[in-house]
C-alpha positions in Angstrom: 104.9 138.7 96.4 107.7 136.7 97.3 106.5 137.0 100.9 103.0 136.1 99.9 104.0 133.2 98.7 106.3 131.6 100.6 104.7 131.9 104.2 101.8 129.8 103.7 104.1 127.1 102.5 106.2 127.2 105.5 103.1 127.4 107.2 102.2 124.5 105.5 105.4 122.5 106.2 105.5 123.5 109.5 102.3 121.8 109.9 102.4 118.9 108.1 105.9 118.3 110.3 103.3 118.4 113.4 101.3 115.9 111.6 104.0 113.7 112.0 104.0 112.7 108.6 106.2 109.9 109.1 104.4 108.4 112.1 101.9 107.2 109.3 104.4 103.8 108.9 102.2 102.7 112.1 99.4 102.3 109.5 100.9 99.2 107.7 98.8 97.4 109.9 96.0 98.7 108.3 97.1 96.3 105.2 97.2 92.6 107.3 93.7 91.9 106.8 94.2 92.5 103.1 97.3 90.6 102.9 97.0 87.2 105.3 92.8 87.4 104.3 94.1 87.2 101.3 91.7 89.5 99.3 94.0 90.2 96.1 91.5 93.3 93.9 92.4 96.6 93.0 89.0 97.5 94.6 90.0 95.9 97.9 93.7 97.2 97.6 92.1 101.2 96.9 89.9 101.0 100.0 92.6 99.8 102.4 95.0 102.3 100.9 91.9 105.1 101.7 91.3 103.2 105.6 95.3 103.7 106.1 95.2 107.3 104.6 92.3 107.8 107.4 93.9 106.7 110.3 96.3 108.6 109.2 94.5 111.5 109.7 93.2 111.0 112.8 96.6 110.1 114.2 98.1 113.2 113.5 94.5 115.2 114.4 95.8 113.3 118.1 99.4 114.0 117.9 98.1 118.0 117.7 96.0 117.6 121.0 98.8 115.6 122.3 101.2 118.5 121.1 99.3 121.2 122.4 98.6 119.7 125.9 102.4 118.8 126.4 104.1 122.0 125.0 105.1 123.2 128.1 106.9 119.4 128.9 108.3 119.6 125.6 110.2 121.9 126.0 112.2 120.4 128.7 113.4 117.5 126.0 116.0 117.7 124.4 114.5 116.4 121.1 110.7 117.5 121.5 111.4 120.8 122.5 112.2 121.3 118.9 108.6 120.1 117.8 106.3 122.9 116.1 103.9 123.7 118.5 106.6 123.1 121.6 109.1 125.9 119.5 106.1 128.1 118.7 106.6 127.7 115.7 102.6 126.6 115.1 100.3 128.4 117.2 98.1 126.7 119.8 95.1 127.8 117.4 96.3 126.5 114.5 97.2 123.3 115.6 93.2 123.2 117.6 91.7 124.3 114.7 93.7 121.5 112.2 92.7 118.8 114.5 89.3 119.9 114.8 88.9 119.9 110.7 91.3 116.7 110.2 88.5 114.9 112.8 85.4 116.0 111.9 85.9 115.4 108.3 87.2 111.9 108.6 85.2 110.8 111.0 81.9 112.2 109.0 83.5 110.6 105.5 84.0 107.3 107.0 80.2 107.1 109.0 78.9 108.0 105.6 81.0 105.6 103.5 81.7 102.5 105.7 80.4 102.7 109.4 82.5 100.1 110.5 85.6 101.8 109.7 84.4 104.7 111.3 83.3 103.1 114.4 87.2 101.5 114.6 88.1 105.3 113.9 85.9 107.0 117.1 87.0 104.0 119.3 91.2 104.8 118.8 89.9 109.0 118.9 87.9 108.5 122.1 90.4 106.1 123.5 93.4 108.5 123.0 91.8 111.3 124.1 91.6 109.7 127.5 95.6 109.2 126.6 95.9 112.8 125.9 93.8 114.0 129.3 96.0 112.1 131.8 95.8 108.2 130.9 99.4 108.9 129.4 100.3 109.4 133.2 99.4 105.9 134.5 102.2 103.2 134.6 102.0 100.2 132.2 98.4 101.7 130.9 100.4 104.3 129.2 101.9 101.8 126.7 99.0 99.0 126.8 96.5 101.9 125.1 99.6 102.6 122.5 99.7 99.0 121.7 95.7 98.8 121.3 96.0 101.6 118.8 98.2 98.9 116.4 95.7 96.3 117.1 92.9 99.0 116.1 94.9 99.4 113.1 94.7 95.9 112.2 91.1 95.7 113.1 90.5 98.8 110.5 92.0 97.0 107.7 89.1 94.4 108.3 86.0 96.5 109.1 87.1 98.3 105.9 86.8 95.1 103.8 83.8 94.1 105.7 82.2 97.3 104.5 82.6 96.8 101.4 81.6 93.2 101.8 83.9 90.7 102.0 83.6 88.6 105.4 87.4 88.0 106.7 88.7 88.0 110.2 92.2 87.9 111.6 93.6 85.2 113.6 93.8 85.8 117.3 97.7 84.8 117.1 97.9 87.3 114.9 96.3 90.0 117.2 98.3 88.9 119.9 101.4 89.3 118.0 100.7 92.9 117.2 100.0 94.1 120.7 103.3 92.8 122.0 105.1 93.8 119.3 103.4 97.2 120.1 104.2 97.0 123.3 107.7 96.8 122.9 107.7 99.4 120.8 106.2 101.6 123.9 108.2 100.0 126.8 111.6 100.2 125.0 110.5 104.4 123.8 109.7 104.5 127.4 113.2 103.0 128.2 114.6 105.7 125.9 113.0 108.8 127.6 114.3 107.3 131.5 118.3 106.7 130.5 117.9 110.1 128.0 116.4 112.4 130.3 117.9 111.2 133.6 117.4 112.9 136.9 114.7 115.4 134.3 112.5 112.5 133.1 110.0 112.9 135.8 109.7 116.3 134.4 108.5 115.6 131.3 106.6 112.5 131.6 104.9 112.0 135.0 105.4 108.3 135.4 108.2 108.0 134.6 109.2 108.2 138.3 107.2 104.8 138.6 109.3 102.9 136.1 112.7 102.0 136.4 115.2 100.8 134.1 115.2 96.8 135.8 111.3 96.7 135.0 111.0 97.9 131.9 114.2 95.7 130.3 112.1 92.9 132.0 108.5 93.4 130.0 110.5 94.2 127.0 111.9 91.1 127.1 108.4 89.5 127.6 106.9 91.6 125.0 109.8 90.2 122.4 109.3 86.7 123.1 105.6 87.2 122.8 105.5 88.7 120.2 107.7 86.1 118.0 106.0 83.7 119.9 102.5 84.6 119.1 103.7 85.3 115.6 105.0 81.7 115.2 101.7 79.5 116.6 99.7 82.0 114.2 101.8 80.7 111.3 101.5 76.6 112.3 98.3 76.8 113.3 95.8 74.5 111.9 93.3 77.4 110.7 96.4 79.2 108.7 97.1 75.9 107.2 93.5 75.9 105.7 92.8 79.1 105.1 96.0 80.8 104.7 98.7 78.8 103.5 100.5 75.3 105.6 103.7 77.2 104.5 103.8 80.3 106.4 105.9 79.4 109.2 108.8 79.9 106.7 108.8 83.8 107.1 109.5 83.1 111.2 113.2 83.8 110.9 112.2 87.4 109.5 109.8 88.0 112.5 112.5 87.0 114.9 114.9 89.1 112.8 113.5 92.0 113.0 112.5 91.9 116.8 116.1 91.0 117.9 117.4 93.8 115.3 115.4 95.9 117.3 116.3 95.0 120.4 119.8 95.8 119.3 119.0 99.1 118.4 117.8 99.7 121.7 120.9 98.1 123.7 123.7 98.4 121.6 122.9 101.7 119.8 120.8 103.4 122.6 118.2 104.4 120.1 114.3 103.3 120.4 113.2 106.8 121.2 111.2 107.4 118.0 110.1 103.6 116.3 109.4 105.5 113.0 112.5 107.2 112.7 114.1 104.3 113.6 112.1 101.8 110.2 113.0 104.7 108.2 116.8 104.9 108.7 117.7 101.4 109.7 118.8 99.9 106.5 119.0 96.3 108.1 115.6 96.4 109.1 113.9 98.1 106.1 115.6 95.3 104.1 114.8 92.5 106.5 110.8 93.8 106.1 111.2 93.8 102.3 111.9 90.4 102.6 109.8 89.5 104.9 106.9 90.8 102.4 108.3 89.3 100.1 108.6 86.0 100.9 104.9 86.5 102.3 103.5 87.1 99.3 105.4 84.2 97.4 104.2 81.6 100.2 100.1 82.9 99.6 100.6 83.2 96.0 101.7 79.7 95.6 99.1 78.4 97.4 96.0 79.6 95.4 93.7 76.9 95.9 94.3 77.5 99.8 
C-alpha cells in the first residue's frame, strides 16, 4: 500500500517539476492589459487569471517537447542534466503523452470559450514548435522568438478581455518595452550558457559557436536601454495621459531599477541563467516589483475619471 501510494505522487512531482512550474512567472504579462486598460471587475480579473493559467499550460506542454528533443544535450550541462526527462527520471512517453493532453485540451477549451485567446494560444504553440525543431539553432532568431512569446503574453491578456467584450488595446511603447525587456532576458541566459559551459557550449546549444561574449554584452546593453526607454515614452505619452493616467511616468525609477538590478545580477553575481529562478530568489528585485505594482495601482486609482 505504501508503495501504491506514494509512486504516483512522485510521479506526479516529477512531472509537474518538468512542467516548470515556476516558469509560469512569464505569464504576469498576461495581467498588463487588465492593469494599464484599466478594466477593474472580478469578471475581468477571473478570466485573465484563467488566460494566465492557460498559457501556462501550453508553456510547459512546450517545455516537454523541448525536453524531450534536447535530452541527449542536456545531459552535457551541468544544471539541465539534472532535469526529469534529461535524468530519466520521466520517460520520453510520459512526457509526449502529457504534452499531447496539456495541448489538446487547452487549445480545444479556449476555441470553444474565447477564439481570440486561442488563436494567441496556436500562434506561440506553432511558433515554438518551429523553436523546438531547429529555430533554437539560428543566431539572434533564437532569442527574438523567446521575446515574441512575452509580447504574445501581453497580447493574450487583451484578446481575453476582447472575448469577453471589452474593446482595449495596449500601447505600442508598451509592446516595445516587453520585447526588449524579453530580449535581454534571452541574450544575457544566452550569455550565461557561453562563460558556464566554456569550451562545451557548442555542445549543448548549436549556436552558441556563433555568439561571442563581445556581441552579446553589446545587444544586452541595447536591449536595457530599450527597454527602459520604450517603457518611459509609453508612460509620457500623450495617449497614456488621456486614457491611462498623466501620472505614470512616476513608476520610471522602478522600471530602470529593476533592469539595472538585473544587469547586476548578470555581471556582478554571474547569474542570468534561469530569469525565473532568479525573480523568485532575488529579494531586491521581488521588492522593487512590489512596489512597482504598487505605486501603479495608486497612480490609476487616483485618476478615476481618466
Amino acid at each position: 500500500m505504501k508503495y501504491c501510494y506514494f509512486t504516483p505522487m512522485r510521479s506526479l512531482k516529477t512531472l509537474l517539476e518538468a512542467m516548470r512550474i515556476r516558469a509560469w512567472t512569464k505569464n504576469f504579462f498576461v495581467f498588463a492589459a487588465l492593469l494599464f486598460g484599466k478594466v477593474w471587475s472580478l469578471r475581468a480579473l477571473e478570466e485573465t487569471v484563467l488566460a494566465a493559467l492557460g498559457f501556462g499550460l501550453i508553456a510547459s506542454a512546450i517545455y516537454l517537447i523541448n525536453d524531450t528533443v534536447d535530452r541527449e544535450k542536456d545531459k552535457l550541462h551541468p544544471e539541465k542534466r539534472s532535469r526529469p526527462i534529461a535524468s530519466g527520471r520521466l520517460s520520453v512517453k510520459k512526457a509526449v503523452i502529457s504534452a499531447v493532453v496539456l495541448t489538446t485540451g487547452t487549445l480545444t477549451a479556449a476555441w470553444i470559450l474565447a477564439p481570440w485567446l486561442a488563436l494567441v494560444y496556436s500562434i506561440y504553440f506553432v511558433m515554438q514548435l518551429g523553436y523546438s525543431s531547429g529555430l533554437k539553432n539560428v543566431v539572434i532568431l533564437d532569442c527574438i522568438l523567446i521575446a515574441l512569446g512575452f509580447v504574445l503574453r501581453a497580447l493574450a491578456g487583451v484578446a481575453v478581455l476582447y472575448d469577453s467584450g471589452e474593446l482595449i488595446s495596449l500601447s505600442p511603447w508598451l509592446v516595445i518595452c516587453t520585447f526588449f525587456l524579453a530580449s535581454l532576458l534571452a541574450f544575457a541566459k544566452r550569455r550565461h550558457e557561453l562563460i558556464s559551459m566554456g569550451t562545451g557550449a557548442k555542445d549543448h546549444r548549436t549556436n552558441l559557436k556563433d555568439y561571442s561574449v563581445s556581441l552579446l554584452d553589446q545587444v544586452i546593453g541595447i536591449s536595457a536601454a530599450a527597454s527602459i526607454l520604450g517603457y518611459s515614452i509609453y508612460t509620457v505619452s500623450d495617449r497614456t495621459a488621456e486614457f491611462v493616467s498623466p501620472y505614470l511616468w512616476v513608476t520610471i525609477p522602478f522600471v530602470a531599477y529593476g533592469v539595472f538590478r538585473y544587469l547586476f545580477i548578470v555581471y556582478s553575481l554571474g547569474l542570468g541563467g534561469s530569469p525565473d529562478r532568479v525573480l523568485l530568489r532575488d529579494t531586491p528585485l521581488k521588492i522593487n516589483i512590489l512596489l512597482w505594482i504598487a505605486t501603479v495601482a495608486a497612480v490609476l486609482f487616483t485618476n478615476p475619471s481618466v
